[in-house]
N, C-alpha and C positions, 0 to 999 in steps of 0.2 A: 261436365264440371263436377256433378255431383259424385260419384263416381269416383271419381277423384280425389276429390273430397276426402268422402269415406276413405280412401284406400290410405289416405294422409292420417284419417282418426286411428285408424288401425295400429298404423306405424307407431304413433305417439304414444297411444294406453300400452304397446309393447315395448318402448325407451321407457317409460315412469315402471312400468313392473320391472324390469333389469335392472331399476334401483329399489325393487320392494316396497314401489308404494303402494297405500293401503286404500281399500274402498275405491276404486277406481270406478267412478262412471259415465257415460257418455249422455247429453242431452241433445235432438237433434232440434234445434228451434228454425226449422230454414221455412220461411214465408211464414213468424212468427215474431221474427224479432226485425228489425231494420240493421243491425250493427252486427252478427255474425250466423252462420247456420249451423253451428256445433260447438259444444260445449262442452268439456273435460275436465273433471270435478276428482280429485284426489289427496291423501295428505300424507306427509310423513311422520315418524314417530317426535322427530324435534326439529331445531331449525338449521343445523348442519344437514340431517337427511334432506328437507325441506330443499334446502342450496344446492345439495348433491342432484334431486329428483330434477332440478329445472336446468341445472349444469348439462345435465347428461341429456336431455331432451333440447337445449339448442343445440349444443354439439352436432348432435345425429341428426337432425333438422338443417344445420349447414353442410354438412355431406351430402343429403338430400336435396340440397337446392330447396327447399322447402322454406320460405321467405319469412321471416319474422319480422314481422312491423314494430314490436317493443316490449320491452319487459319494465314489471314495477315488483318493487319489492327483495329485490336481492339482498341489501342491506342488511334487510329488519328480518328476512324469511321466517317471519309469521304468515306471510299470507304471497306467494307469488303470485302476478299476473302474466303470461305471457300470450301475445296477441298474434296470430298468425292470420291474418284480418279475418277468413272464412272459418277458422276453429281458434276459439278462446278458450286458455287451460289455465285453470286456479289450483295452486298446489299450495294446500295449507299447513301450519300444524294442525294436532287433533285439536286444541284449545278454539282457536281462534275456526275452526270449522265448523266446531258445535255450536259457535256462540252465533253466528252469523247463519248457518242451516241455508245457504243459498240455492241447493236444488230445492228446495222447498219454493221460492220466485216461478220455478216453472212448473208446477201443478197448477191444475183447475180446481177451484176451489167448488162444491157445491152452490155456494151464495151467487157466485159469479156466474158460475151457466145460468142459473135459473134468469138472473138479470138479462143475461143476453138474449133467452127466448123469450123473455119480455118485452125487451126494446126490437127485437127482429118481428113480433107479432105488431107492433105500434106502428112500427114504417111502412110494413107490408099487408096489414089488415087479415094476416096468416096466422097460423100455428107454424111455428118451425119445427121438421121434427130431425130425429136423430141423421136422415141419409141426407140432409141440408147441411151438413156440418163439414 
C-alpha cells in the first residue's frame, strides 16, 4: 500500500506542476497522524490558477481511478482542500499560504522533543536516547 501510495504522490505533485504550481511539497506523516499518510502542500499565483491547479489534479485522478473522497474550497479558492483519504492536498494562494504556514504543523519543535524525552525518561525510569525514536 505504501508504495502505492508514493507512486499516487508522484502522480499528483506532477498534475499540480502541469499547471505551474509553486513551492510544491510533499510531507510524509504515515504513523504520525491518524487522518492521512501524506501531505501535498502547494499554491498558485491567484485564485483562478488556484481552481485550475485542483481542476486539473481531479481530472487526472479520475482517469486514474485514484478515489477522491472530497474537495472544500472551490468556491472561494483561497485555500483548496482535496482529500484522497491516504494523501491530503492543500492548494492555496500565496496570501492565504503565508498566513496560515501549515507545514510549519509538521515540524518538531525543539521544546517539544525535549518534553517527550522527559515524559519517556518519567514512565520508563530511562534516558531515551536518539536510536529509541
Amino acid at each position: 500500500m505504501k508504495k502505492e501510495r508514493l507512486e499516487n504522490v508522484e502522480k499528483i505533485i506532477g498534475w499540480a506542476l502541469e499547471k505551474k504550481a509553486e513551492d510544491v511539497i510533499h510531507i510524509d506523516v504515515e504513523g504520525k497522524t491518524d487522518f492521512t499518510d501524506s501531505i501535498i502542500i502547494c499554491h498558485g499565483t491567484a485564485e483562478l490558477h488556484v481552481r485550475a491547479i485542483a481542476e486539473h489534479i481531479k481530472a487526472k485522478a479520475r482517469e486514474e481511478k485514484i478515489q477522491l473522497l472530497s474537495s472544500e474550497g472551490m468556491n472561494n479558492a483561497s485555500w483548496v482542500l482535496l482529500d484522497f483519504i491516504d494523501i491530503i492536498v492543500h492548494i492555496f494562494n500565496e496570501e492565504t499560504r503565508s498566513r496560515y504556514k501549515i507545514e510549519d504543523l509538521y515540524k518538531i519543535q525543539p521544546i517539544q522533543r525535549d518534553k517527550e524525552i522527559k515524559i519517556h525518561s518519567q514512565i520508563t525510569g530511562k534516558e531515551k536516547t536518539d536510536d529509541q525514536n
